[in-house]
LUMNU-801260 format. One record per residue (C-alpha): x, y, z; residue in three letters; residue number from 0. Coordinates in steps of 0.2 Angstrom, whole numbers. Layout:
> c1/c2/c3/type/seq
> X/Y/Z/ALA/NUM;
...
//
This chain:
> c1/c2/c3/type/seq
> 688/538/377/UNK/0;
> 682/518/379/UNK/1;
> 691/504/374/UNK/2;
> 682/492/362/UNK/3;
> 688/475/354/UNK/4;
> 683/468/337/UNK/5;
> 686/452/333/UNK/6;
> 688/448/314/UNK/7;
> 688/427/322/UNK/8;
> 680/421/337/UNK/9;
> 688/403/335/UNK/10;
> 705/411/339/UNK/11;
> 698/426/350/UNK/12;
> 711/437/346/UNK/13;
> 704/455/343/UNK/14;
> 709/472/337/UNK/15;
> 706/484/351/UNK/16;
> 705/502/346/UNK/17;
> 699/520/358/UNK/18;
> 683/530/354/UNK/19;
> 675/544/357/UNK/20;
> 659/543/365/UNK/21;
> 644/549/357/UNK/22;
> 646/543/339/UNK/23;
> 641/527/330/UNK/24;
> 652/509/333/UNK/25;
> 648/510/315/UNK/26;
> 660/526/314/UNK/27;
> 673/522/327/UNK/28;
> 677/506/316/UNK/29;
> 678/513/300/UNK/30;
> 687/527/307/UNK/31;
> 699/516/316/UNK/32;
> 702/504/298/UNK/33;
> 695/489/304/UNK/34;
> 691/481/287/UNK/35;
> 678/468/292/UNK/36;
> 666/484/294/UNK/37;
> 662/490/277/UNK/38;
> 647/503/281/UNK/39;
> 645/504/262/UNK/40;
> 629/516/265/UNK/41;
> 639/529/278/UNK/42;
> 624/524/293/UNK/43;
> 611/528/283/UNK/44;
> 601/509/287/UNK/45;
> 601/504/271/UNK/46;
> 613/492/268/UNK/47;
> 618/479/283/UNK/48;
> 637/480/279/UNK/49;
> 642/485/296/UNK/50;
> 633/471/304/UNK/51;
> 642/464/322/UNK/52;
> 638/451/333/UNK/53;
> 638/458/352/UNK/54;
> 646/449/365/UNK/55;
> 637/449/382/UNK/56;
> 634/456/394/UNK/57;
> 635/470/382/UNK/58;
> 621/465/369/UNK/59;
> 608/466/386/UNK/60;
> 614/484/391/UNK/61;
> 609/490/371/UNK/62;
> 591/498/367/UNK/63;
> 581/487/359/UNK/64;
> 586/487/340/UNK/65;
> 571/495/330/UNK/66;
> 561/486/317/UNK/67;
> 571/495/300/UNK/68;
> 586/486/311/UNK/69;
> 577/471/312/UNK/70;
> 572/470/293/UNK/71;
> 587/476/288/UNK/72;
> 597/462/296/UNK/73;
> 586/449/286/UNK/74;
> 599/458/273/UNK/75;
> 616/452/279/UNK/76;
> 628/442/269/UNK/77;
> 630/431/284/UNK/78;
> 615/422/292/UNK/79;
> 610/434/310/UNK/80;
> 614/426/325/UNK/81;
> 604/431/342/UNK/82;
> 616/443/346/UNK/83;
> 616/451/329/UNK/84;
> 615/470/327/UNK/85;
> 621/484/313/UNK/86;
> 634/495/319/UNK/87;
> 628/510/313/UNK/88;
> 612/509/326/UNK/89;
> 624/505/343/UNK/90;
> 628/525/350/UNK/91;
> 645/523/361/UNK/92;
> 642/527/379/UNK/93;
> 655/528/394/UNK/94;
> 646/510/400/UNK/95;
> 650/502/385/UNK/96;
> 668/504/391/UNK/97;
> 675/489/388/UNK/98;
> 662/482/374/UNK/99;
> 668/464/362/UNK/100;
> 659/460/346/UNK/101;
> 662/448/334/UNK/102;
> 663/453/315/UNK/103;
> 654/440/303/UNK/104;
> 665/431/290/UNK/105;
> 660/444/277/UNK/106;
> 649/460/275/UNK/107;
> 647/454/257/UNK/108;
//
């Protein structure tokens, strides 16, 4: 199990930290951990942009590079993309994200 923090508002930088397996989507671990600012309305399927998270560093350098169906689908986003935008659905947990904090955006809609 990693821990991983998710904060619903960086201007007060208080976090919901929740323990995951490794191996599945941080798309998944939220919704399976009731964090409500991840809706995931199309299950991971990289089709909606609901799940989109801002990765904190130095996080966001370890990720692969996001594909271009990310990148498009990002375009999407209720919330303007930051640089250190990505979907949810597209970051697989690994043991060296131990530790990982994003930032959810004001609204997946």
């Amino acid at each position: 199990m990693i821990k991983i923090t998710l904060f619903e508002n960086a201007v007060t930088n208080q976090g919901t930290s929740i323990e995951v397996k490794v191996g599945q989507s941080l798309m998944k671990a939220a919704v399976g951990a009731n964090i409500e600012g991840v809706a995931a309305d199309c299950g991971g399927t990289l089709t909606c942009a609901t799940c989109h998270v801002m990765v904190r560093e130095p996080w966001l350098s370890q990720l692969p590079a996001m594909t271009d169906d990310e990148d498009g689908m990002l375009d999407f986003a209720a919330c303007a993309r930051q640089a250190n935008s990505r979907l949810s659905c597209q970051i697989m947990l690994t043991e060296a994200m131990d530790g990982m904090q994003v930032d959810l955006p004001a609204s997946q809609y």
